[in-house]
GUMIKOL-751024 format. One record per residue (C-alpha): residue number from 1; x, y, z. Coordinates in steps of 0.05 Angstrom, whole numbers, plus 5000, padded with zeros to 4 digits. Each point is the difference from the previous one (the first is absolute). Last residue first. Layout:
<marzas>
MARZA,NUM,X,Y,Z
...
</marzas>
This chain:
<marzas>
MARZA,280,8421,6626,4958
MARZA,279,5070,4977,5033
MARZA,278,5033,5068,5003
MARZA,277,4948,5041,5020
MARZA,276,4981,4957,5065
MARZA,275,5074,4987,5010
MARZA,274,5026,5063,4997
MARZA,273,4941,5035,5036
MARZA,272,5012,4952,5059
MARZA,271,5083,5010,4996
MARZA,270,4992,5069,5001
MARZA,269,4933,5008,5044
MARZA,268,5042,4965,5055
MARZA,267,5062,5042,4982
MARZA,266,4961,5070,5016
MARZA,265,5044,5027,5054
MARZA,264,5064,4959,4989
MARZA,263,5006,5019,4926
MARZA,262,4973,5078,5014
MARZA,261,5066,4994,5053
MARZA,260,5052,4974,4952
MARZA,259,4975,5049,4939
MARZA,258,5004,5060,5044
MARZA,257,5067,4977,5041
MARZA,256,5036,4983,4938
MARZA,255,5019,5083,4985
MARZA,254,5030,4999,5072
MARZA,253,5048,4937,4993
MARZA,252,5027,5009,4932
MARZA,251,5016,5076,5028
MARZA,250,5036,4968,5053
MARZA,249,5035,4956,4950
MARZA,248,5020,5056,4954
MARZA,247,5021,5043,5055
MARZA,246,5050,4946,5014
MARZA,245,5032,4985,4930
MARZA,244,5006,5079,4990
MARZA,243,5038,4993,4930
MARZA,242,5056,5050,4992
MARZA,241,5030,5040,4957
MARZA,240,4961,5006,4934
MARZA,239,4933,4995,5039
MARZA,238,4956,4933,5028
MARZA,237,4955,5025,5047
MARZA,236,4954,5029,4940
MARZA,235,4983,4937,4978
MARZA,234,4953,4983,5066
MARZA,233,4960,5058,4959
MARZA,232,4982,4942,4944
MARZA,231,4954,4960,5046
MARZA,230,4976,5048,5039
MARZA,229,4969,5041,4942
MARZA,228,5027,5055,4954
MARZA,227,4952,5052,4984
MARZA,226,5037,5070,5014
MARZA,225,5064,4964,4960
MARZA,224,4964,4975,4947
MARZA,223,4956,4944,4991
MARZA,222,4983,4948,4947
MARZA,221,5060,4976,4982
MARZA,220,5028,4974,5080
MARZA,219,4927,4987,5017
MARZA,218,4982,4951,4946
MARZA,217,5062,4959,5022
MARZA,216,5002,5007,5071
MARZA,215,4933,4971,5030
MARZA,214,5002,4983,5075
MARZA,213,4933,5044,5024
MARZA,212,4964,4984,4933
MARZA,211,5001,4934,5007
MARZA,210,4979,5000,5077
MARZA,209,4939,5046,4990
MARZA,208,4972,4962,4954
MARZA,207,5006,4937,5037
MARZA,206,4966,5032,5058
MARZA,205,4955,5030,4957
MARZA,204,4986,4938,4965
MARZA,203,4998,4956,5068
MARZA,202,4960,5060,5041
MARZA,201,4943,4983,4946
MARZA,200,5007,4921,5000
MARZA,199,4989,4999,5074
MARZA,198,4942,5050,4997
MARZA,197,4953,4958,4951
MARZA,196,4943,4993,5044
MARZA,195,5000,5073,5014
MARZA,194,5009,5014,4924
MARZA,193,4939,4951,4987
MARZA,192,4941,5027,5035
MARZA,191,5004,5077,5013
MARZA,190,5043,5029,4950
MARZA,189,4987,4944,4946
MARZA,188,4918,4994,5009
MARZA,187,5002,5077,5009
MARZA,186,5036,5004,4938
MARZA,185,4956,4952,4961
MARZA,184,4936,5040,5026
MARZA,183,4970,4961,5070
MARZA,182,4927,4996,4996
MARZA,181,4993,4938,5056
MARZA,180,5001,4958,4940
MARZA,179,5061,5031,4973
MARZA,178,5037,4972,5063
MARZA,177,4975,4933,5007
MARZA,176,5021,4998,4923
MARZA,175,5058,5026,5011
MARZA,174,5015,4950,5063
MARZA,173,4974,4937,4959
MARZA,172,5065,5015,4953
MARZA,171,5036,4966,5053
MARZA,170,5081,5023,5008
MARZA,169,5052,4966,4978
MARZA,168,4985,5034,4940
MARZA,167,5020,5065,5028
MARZA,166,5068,4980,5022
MARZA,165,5015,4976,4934
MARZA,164,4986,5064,4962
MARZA,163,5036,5036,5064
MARZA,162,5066,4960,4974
MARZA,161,4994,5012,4931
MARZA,160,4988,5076,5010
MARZA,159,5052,5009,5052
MARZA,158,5053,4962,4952
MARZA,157,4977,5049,4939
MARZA,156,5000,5055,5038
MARZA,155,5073,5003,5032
MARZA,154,5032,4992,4936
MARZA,153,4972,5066,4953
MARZA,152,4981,5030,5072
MARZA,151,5076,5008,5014
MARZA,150,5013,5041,4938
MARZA,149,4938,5040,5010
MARZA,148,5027,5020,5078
MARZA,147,5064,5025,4969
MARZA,146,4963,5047,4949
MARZA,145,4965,5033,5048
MARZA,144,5063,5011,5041
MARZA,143,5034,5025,4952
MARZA,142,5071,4987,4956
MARZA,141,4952,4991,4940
MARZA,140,4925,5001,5009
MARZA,139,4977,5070,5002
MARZA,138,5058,5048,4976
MARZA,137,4976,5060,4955
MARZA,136,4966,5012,4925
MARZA,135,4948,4944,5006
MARZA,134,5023,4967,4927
MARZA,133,5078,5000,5030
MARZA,132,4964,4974,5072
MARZA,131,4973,4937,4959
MARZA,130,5055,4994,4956
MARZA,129,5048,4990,5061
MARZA,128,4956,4959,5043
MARZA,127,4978,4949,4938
MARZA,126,5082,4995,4975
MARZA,125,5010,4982,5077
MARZA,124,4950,4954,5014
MARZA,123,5019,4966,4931
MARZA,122,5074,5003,5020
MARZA,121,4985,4970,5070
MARZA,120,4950,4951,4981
MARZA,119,5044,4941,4984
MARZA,118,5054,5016,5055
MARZA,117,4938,4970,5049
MARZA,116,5004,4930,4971
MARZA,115,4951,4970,4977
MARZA,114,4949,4930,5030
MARZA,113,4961,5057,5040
MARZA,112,4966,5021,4941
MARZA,111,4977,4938,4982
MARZA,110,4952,5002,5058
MARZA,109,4969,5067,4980
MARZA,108,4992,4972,4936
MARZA,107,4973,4926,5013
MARZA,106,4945,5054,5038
MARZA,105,4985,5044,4934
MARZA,104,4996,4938,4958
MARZA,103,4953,4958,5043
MARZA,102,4950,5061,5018
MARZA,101,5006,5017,4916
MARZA,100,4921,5004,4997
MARZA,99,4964,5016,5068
MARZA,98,4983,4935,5060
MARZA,97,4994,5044,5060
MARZA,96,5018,4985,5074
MARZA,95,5070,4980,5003
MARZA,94,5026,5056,4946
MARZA,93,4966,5055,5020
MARZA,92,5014,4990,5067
MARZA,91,5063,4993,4980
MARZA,90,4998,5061,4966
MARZA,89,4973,5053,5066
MARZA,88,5042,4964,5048
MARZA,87,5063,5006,4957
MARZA,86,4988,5069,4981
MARZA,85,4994,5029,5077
MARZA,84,5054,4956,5028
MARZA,83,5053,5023,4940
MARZA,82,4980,5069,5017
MARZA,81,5010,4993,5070
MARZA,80,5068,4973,4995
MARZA,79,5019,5046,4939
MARZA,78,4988,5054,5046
MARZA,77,5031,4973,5059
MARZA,76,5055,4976,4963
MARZA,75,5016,5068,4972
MARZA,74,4993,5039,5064
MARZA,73,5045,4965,5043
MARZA,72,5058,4983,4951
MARZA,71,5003,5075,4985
MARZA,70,4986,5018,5077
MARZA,69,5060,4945,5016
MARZA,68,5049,5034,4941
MARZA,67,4989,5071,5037
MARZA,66,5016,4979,5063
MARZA,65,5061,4964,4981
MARZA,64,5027,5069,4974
MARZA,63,5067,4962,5001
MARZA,62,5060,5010,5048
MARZA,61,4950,5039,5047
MARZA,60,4947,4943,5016
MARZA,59,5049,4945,5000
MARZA,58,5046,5032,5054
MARZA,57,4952,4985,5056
MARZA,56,4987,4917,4983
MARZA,55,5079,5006,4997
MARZA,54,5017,5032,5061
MARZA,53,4972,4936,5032
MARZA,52,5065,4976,5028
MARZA,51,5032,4947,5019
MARZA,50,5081,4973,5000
MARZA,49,5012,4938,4999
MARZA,48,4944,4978,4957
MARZA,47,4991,4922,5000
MARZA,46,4998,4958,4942
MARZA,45,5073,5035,4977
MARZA,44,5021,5018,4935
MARZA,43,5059,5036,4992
MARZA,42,5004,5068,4978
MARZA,41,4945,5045,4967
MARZA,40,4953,4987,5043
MARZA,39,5041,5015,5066
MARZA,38,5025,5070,4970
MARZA,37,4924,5015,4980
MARZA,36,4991,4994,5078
MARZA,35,4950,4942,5011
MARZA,34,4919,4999,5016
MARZA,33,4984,4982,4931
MARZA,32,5048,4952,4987
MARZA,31,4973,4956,5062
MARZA,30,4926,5003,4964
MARZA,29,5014,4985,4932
MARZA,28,5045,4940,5020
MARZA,27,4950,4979,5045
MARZA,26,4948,5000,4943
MARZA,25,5046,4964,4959
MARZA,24,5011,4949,5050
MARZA,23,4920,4990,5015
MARZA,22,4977,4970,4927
MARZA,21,5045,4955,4980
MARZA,20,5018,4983,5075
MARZA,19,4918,4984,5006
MARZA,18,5001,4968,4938
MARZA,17,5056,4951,5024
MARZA,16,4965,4991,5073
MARZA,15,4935,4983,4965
MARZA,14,5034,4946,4942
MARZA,13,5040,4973,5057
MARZA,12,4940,4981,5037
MARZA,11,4955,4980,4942
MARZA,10,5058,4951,4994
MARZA,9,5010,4972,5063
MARZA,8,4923,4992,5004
MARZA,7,5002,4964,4929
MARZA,6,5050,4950,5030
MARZA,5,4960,4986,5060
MARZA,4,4944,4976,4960
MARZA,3,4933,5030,5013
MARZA,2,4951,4978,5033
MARZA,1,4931,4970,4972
</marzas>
C-alpha cells in the first residue's frame, strides 16, 4: 500500500523541523565558541567574523577544568560499574527465582522512578551528615564516596528493572543446559547468560554512566569545592564582573565529547538493550 502524498509532505516537514530543533542550537554552541568574548557579547551573528580557538585554550586556566573532569570522571565510573555489578547480580535474582515479596520489591524499584529527584536530597543529606557525625570525620558528605551513593539510589533501580527484563527474554533451557553440564549458578550466569545478555549490560552502564555524567542538582549540595563535578565547575566562568559566554561554550563542547562518543560507539547495544529490557 503507498502512502498518501500528503503524509509524505508531512513526515518531511516534521524531519527537517526536528532536525533545525535540534542542529541550530548546536551551531550556535559551536560558532560562540570559537569567537572573541568581544564578538559574543555584542551582536549576534550566525557566522563568526572574527575566529579563534583561544577559547578551547583559555578554559583550562580560567577554571581548574581539569580538576572538575577527573571528579566527574571518577565518580561515574565508579557508580557506573557498581550500578552494572548489582543490577546483574538482582535481576537475575529477580527473573529466575520465584522468593516471597519478588512482586513488592520490583513494583518498588519501578515506583521509584515515578519521584522526583529534590525528594531525596534532604533525606540523603540528613543520612550523610549523621552518618559521618556518628563516624567521627567526613565520609559521605561533600565526598566523593558519598557522591557516587547518591547516584546509585536512582541509577540502580532503572538498571535493575531493565536487566530483570533482559534476562527473561532469555530461555531458561540455557541454565538448565548449563547446570547439567556441572555449571554452579555463577558459572551458569558468568559463562552462559551474561554473554547472551551483553546488549542489555552496556545499555545500564551506558545509561548509568550518562545520568550521572549531566547531573547538577545532587552534585551542586553534595560536593565541595575539591569534589565539584563538570556539571557545576562550568559555574565558575561566570564571576562578579564578567561572564565568559565563549569559554563556556567551548568548555560545553569538550566535557560532551565523552558522553557523545561512548553514545556513538555502543548505540547499537543502546537501543537493542533498551528495547529488549524495556519491553519484557
Amino acid at each position: 500500500m503507498r502512502e498518501p502524498l500528503s503524509f509524505k509532505v508531512f513526515r518531511v516537514v516534521v524531519l527537517v523541523f526536528l532536525t533545525a530543533f535540534v542542529l541550530v542550537p548546536m551551531w550556535v554552541l559551536f560558532t560562540s565558541s570559537v569567537k572573541p568574548l568581544g564578538d559574543v557579547q555584542g551582536k549576534f551573528e550566525w557566522w563568526p567574523s572574527h575566529v579563534t580557538f583561544q577559547p578551547f585554550k583559555d578554559i583550562w586556566s580560567t577554571v581548574p577544568l581539569g580538576k572538575y573532569f577527573v571528579n566527574s570522571l571518577i565518580v561515574c565510573s565508579i557508580s557506573m560499574v557498581l550500578s552494572v555489578i548489582v543490577a546483574i547480580f538482582a535481576g537475575y535474582a529477580v527473573s529466575r527465582w520465584t522468593f516471597r515479596g519478588r512482586s513488592v520489591f520490583t513494583t518498588t524499584i519501578l515506583s521509584t522512578q515515578m519521584f522526583p529527584g529534590i525528594l531525596f536530597l534532604l533525606p540523603l543529606f540528613l543520612i550523610f551528615v549523621n552518618i559521618d557525625r556518628v563516624l567521627g570525620f567526613t565520609l559521605l558528605y561533600q565526598t566523593r564516596v558519598g557522591l557516587i551513593v547518591t547516584y546509585l539510589t536512582f541509577s540502580l533501580p532503572f538498571a535493575i528493572w531493565m536487566l530483570a527484563g533482559y534476562f527473561d527474554g532469555i530461555p531458561r533451557e540455557l541454565d538448565e543446559a548449563a547446570r547439567v553440564d556441572g555449571a554452579s549458578t555463577l558459572g551458569t550466569l558468568f559463562r552462559v547468560v551474561l554473554p547472551a545478555a551483553r546488549p542489555g549490560v552496556i545499555a545500564v552502564a551506558v545509561y548509568s554512566f550518562m545520568t550521572s555524567w549531566g547531573e547538577i542538582l545532587f552534585a551542586s549540595q553534595m560536593t565541595s569545592t575539591a569534589t565539584q563535578t563538570l556539571s557545576i565547575g562550568l559555574q565558575s566562568y561566570s564571576t562578579q564582573i564578567n561572564v565568559y559566554w565563549n569559554q563556556v561554550m567551548a568548555a560545553s563542547l569538550v566535557v560532551s565529547v565523552p558522553v557523545v562518543l561512548a553514545f556513538l560507539l555502543l548505540q547499537r547495544y543502546l537501543v537493542a538493550g533498551l528495547t529488549a529490557g524495556a519491553v519484557k
